[in-house]
Every structure is written in C-alpha cells, then in structure tokens.
C-alpha positions in Angstrom: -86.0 15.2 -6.1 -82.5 16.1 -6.5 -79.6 14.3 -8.1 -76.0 14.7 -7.0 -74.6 17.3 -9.6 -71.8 14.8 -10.3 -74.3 11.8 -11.3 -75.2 13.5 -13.9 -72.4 14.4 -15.5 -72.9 10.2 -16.4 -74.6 8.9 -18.9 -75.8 6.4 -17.1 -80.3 6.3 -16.8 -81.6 6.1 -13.5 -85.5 4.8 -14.3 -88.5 7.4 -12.8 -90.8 6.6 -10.2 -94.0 4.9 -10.7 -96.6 7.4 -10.8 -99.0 5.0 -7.9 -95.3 4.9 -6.1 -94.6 8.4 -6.2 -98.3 9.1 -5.1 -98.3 6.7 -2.2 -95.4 7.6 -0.3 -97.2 11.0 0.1 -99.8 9.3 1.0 -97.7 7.0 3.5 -96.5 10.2 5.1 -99.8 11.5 6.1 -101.0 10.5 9.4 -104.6 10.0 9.1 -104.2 7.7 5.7 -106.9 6.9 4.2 -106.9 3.2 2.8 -109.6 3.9 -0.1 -107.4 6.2 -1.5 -104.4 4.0 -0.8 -106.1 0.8 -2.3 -106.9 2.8 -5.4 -103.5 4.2 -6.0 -102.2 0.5 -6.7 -104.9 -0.3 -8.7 -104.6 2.9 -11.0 -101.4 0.8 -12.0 -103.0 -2.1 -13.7 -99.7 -3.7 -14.5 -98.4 -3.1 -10.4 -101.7 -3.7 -9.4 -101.8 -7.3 -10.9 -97.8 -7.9 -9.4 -99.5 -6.9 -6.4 -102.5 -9.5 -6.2 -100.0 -12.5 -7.3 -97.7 -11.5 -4.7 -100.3 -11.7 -1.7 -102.0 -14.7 -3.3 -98.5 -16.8 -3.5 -97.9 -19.5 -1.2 -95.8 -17.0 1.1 -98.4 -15.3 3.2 -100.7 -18.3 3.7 -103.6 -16.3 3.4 -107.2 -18.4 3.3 -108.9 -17.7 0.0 -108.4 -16.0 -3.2 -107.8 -11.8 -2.8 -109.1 -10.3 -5.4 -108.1 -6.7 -5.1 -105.7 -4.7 -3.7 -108.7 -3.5 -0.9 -109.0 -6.8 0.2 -105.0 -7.1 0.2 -104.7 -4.3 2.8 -108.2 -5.5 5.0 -106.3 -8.8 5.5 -102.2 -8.0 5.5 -102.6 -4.4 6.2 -101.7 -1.2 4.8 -98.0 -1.3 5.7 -97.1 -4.8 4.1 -99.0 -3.9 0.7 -97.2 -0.9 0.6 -94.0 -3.2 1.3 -94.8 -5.2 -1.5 -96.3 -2.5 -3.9 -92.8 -0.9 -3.8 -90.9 -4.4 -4.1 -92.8 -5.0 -7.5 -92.8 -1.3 -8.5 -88.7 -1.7 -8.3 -88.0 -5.0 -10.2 -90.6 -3.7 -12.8 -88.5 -0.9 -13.2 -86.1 -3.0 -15.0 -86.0 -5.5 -17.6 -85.8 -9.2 -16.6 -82.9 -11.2 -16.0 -81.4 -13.9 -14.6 -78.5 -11.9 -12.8 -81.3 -9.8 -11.0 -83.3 -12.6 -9.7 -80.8 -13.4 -6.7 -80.7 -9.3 -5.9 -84.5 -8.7 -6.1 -84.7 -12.2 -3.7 -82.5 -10.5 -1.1 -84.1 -7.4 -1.3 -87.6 -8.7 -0.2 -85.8 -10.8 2.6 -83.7 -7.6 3.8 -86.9 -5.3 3.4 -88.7 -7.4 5.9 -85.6 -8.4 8.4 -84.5 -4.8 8.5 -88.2 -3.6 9.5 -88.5 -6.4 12.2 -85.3 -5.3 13.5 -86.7 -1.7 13.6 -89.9 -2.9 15.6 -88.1 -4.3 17.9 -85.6 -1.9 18.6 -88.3 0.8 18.5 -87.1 2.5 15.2 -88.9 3.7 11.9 -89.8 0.2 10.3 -91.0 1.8 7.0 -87.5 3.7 6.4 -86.0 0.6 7.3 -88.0 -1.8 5.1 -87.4 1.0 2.3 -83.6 1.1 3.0 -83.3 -3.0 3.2 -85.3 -3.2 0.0 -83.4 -0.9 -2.2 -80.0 -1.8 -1.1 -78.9 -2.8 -3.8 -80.9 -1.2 -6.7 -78.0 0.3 -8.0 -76.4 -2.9 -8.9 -79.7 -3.2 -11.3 -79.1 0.7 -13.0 -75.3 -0.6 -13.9 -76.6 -3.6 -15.1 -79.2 -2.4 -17.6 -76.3 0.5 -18.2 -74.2 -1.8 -19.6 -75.3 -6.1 -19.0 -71.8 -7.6 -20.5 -69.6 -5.5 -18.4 -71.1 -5.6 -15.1 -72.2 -9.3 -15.8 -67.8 -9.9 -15.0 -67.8 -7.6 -12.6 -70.4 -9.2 -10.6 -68.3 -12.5 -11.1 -64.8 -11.4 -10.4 -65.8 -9.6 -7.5 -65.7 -12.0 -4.0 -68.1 -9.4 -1.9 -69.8 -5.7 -2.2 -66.8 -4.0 -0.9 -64.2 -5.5 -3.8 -67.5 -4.7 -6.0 -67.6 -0.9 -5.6 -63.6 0.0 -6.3 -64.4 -2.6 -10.0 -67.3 -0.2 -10.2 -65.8 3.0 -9.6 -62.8 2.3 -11.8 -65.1 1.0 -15.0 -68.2 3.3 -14.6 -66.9 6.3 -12.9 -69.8 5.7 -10.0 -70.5 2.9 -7.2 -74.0 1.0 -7.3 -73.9 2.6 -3.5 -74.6 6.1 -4.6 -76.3 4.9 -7.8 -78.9 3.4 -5.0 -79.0 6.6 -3.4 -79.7 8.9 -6.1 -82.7 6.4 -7.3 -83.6 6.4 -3.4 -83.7 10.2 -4.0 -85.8 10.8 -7.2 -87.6 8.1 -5.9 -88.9 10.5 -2.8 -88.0 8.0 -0.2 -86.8 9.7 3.3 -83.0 10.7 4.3 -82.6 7.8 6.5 -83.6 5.4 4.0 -81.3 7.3 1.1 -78.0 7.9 4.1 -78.3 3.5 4.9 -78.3 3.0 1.0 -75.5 5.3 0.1 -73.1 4.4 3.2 -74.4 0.3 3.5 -71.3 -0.9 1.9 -69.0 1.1 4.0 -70.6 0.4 7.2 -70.8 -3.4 7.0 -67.0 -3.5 5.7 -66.4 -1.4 8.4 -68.6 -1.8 10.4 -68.8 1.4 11.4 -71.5 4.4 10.9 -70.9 7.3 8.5 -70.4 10.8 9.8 -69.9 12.1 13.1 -72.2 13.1 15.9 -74.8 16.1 15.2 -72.9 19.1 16.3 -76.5 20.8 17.9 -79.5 20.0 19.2 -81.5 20.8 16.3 -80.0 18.6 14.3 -79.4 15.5 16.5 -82.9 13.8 16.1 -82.1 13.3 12.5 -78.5 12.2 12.0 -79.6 9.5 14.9 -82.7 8.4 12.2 -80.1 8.6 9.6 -77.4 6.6 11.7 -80.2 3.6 13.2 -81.3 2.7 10.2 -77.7 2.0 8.9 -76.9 0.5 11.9 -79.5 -2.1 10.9 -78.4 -2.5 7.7 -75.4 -3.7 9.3 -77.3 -6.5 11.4 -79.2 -7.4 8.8 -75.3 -7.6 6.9 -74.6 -10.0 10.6 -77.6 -12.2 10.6 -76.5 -12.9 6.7 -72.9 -14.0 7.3 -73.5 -15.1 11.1 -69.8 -14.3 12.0 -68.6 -15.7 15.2 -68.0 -12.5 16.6 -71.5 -11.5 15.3 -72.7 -10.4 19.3 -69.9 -8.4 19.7 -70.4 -6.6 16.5 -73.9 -5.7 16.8 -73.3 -4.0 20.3 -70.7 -2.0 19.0 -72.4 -0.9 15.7 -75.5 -0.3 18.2 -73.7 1.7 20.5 -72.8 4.1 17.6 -76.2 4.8 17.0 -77.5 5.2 20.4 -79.3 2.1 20.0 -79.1 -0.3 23.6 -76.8 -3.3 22.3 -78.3 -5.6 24.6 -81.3 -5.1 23.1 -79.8 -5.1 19.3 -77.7 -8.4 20.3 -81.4 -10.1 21.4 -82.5 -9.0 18.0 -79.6 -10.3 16.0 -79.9 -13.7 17.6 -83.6 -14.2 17.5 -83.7 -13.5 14.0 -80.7 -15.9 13.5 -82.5 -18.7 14.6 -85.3 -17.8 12.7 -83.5 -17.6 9.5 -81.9 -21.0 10.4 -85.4 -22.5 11.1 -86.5 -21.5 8.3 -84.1 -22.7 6.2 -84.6 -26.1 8.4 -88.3 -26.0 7.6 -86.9 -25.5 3.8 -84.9 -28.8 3.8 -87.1 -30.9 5.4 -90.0 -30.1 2.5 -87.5 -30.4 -0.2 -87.0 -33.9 1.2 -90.6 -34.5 1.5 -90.8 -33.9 -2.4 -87.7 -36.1 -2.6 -89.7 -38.8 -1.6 -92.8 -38.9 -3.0 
C-alpha cells in the first residue's frame, strides 16, 4: 500500500504488517471465508498465534474450558472476534514493550469493540469500525519507538489529543493522526477505517466530519462509509468523556453522516450505562478482594 509522499521524506519507521495479518484481511474480504484457512493463518504465526490463545482463555470472555487452538477460538467466539483480537495482538507486538503504551493498547481493545457495537446498531460496517477504534491511536506508538524520551514529555505536557498533535507537529514534523493512517495504509486496512484514523482528532475537537458532501452519485456510497465510521469515532470520543451535552452532540455529528440521530443518541446512552455498569461491577469486586 501507498505512503503519503511527504511521510517519507521522515525518518521516522512505520513497522510492516504481519504476514498472517496481511493474509487475513484478504481473506476477511472474501465473502465465502473459509475458517480452515482462517484458523491456520493465525497459527502459521506461532508467536500471534500463542497471544491469541491467552487472549481467549483470559478471564474476559468467560468461556467454559481450556481453548486450545485458534480453530476452537473461532467455533466458540466466532470468526469476527478472533480476527478482532488477532489484529489487537498483531499491533502491540509490532512494538516493543512499555509502560507508556500499556494505557493506549488498553483503550484500543475497548474502542475496537464500542466502536463495532455502535456500528451494529446503527447498521454500519462493524469490521471497519472495530479496525478504525483499534488503531486510533497507533501512531502515538510509531513516535514513541521513534524517539521514547521526547515523546515520553510530550505525552505529559499535553492535557488532550488535540494540544498533542500541534507538540507533535512542531517536534517531529508529523501528527500521530496521519502517522496512524499511513500504518492503517501499508497495513491494507479499508478507506473508512484509514479516513476515521487520520481525521479522529479533528472530528472529536470539532466535532465535526472531514470533507464535504460527494459531489456525484458514484462517489456518494463511499465518502458516507468514510464519514460513519468517523462519526463513531466521535461517540465512542462522547461515551468516554460523557459531556452533558453528550445527546445533543451525537445527533448533530450523526446527522453529518446521514446516520438517524435518534437512533445514534439510543446508542450513545445504552452504551453509557454500560460502561458505568461496568465500572460498577469493577468496584464492587475490588471491594470483595478488599475484604477477604
């Protein structure tokens, strides 16, 4: 896939693909998939493969009984939310650990899933918007490994992503929001998924959706892919900050993308009070712990 011509002018490293990655997503895009040959993608990547089983065996999805290969993974969770997590581990793997990337791979996974629930109910593509949720905010990782002092007090002096890009763009030449984009890019993942990454910042500063209308027919099907996935990214930005004018926000940055606000205001609050359940449910076994 292409790079922006300016990018690389940078000496700034944007890691390659996984091979398995780069194979699945063609496989993903096929519509008779066939899960033998999706099941044995991961495990050609014995390294992914493993990040893969520990993932689906953690306490998160519940599931009864040891899994024991990724075939089993996708009879029980399903070839979608493998995927989902084969490219969540493919991506932190991508870079070298640390403790300033734990927090950014943590709201990735959480964004990757909101952002395709969102989708599901509003009746968009969930896999470009799990994609664009979980890559968000990859290119904060590329600066990082670029250059870990530096961007370690950037990360600290800046109060939110919008302060965060102008620090960026004055010390590195570049804005983790394209940096995201182009790895979204030679990564093969689809325009939507590469227009929410590259515009996310923007749009939930904003709140308001890049570019104008299609000017033709032909063309109007995918600027309105490009524009309701973004438009998620900025409920997903709402149910994380649950401003007080958080309704009237969503219907307006719905609106812009032809979405039906009622319908993206009932999906911003449900998953609201599920996030504050959650973090309810959280509490109240941190206190059980407490006790014993």
């Amino acid at each position: 896939m292409s790079v922006h011509p300016e990018l690389r002018k940078l000496d700034i490293d944007i890691p390659s693909q996984p091979q398995a990655l780069l194979q699945l997503s063609l496989l993903l895009a096929e519509d008779d998939i066939n899960l033998q040959a999706a099941a044995a993608l991961v495990e050609s990547d014995m390294a992914l493969a493993a990040a893969v089983l520990k993932a689906v065996n953690s306490s998160l999805y519940g599931l009864k009984g040891r899994v024991q290969s990724v075939q089993q993974a996708i009879t029980f969770l399903g070839l979608r939310e493998v995927a989902a997590i084969t490219f969540e581990m493919g991506l932190r793997a991508a870079f070298p650990p640390a403790p300033e990337l734990a927090p950014i791979w943590q709201r990735a996974a959480w964004r990757g899933q909101l952002m395709s629930r969102l989708a599901q109910r509003l009746a968009l593509d969930a896999w470009a918007a799990h994609s664009a949720g979980l890559f968000e905010e990859c290119g904060k990782a590329v600066l990082f490994r670029h250059a870990p002092e530096h961007y370690r007090a950037m990360l600290r002096a800046a109060p939110d992503d919008a302060a965060l890009v102008e620090l960026e763009r004055t010390g590195f030449g570049v804005s983790h929001d394209a940096l995201g984009a182009a790895l979204c890019e030679s990564w093969g993942l689809g325009p939507a998924a590469v227009a929410s990454v590259r515009h996310h910042v923007q749009a939930q500063a904003m709140r308001e959706l890049p570019g104008p209308p299609a000017p033709d027919t032909a063309a109007l099907s995918q600027v309105q892919a490009r524009r309701g996935i973004c438009a998620l990214s900025v409920l997903a930005h709402l149910v994380e900050t649950d401003a007080e004018d958080a309704d009237a926000a969503a219907a307006a940055i719905a609106a812009q993308a032809g979405i039906d606000p009622a319908a993206a205001v009932a999906a911003l609050r449900h998953e609201i009070e599920r996030r504050a359940e959650t973090a309810a449910e959280t509490v109240a076994q941190s206190t059980i712990f407490d006790l014993d």
